[in-house]
C-alpha positions in Angstrom: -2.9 -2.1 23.7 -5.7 0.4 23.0 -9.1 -0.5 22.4 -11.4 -0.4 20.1 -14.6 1.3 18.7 -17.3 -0.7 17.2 -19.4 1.5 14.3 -22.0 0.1 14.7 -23.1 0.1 18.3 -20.3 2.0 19.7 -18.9 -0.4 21.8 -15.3 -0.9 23.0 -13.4 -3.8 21.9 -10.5 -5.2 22.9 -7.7 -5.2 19.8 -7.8 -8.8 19.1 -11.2 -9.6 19.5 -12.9 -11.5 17.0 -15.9 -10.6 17.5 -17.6 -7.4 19.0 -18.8 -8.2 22.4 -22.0 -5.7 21.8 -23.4 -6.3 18.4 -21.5 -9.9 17.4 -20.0 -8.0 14.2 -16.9 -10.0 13.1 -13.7 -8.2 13.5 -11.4 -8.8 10.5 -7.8 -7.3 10.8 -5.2 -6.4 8.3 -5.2 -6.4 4.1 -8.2 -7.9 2.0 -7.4 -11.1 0.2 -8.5 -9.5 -2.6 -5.3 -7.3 -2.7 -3.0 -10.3 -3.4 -5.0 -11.7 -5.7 -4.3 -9.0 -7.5 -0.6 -8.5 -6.6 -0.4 -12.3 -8.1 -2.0 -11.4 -11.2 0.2 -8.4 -11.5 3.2 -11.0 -10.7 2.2 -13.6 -13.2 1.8 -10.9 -15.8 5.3 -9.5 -15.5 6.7 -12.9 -15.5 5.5 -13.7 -18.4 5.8 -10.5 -19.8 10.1 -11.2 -19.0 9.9 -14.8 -20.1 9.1 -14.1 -23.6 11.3 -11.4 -23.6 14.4 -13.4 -23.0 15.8 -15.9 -24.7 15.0 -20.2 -24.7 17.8 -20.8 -22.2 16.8 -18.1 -19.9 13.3 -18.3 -19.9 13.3 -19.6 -15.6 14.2 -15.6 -15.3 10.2 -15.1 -15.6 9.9 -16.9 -12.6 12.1 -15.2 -11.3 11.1 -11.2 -11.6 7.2 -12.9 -11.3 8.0 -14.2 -7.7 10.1 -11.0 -7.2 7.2 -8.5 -8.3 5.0 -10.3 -5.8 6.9 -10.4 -3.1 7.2 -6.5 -3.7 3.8 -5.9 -3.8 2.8 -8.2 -1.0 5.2 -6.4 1.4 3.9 -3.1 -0.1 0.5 -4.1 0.7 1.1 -5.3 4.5 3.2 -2.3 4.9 0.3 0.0 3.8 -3.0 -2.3 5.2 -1.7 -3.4 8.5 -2.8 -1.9 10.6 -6.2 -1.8 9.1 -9.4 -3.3 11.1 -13.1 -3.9 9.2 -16.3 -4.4 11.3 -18.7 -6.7 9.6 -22.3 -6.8 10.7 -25.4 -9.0 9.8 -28.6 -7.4 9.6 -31.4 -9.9 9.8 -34.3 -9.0 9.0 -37.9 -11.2 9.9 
């Protein structure tokens, strides 16, 4: 495994880490939450988008392409964010 480099104090830190052993930023790997979030609004949209669009007996297929849609996007958004690593520092000030 390679190591890594911390922005802010330059630093080398071991892929893993939690926290930066120079500067104490946290180390957060892979997608934002934020990104599902919005994958499951997307999800709930399209589901009920299809649920209204089928008929009274049918209306479970909303679930369905709902829970299908997000398990698209949430495999589209690990495939594209996985690999991604965010530094976050504190600055305190006096």
């Amino acid at each position: 495994m390679s190591n890594l480099i911390c922005p802010h104090c330059r630093t080398q830190v071991p892929r893993g880490a939690t926290v930066c052993t120079g500067c104490q930023a946290e180390v957060k790997y892979g997608p934002a939450n934020g990104l599902f979030g919005a994958a499951f609004l997307a999800a709930a949209v399209v589901g009920y988008k299809v649920g209204h669009m089928l008929p009274d007996s049918m209306s479970f297929g909303g679930w369905i392409a709902g829970l299908a849609v997000f398990g698209g996007l949430s495999a589209v958004i690990q495939k594209f964010y996985g690999d991604r690593v965010v530094f976050n520092r504190v600055y305190r000030t006096r």
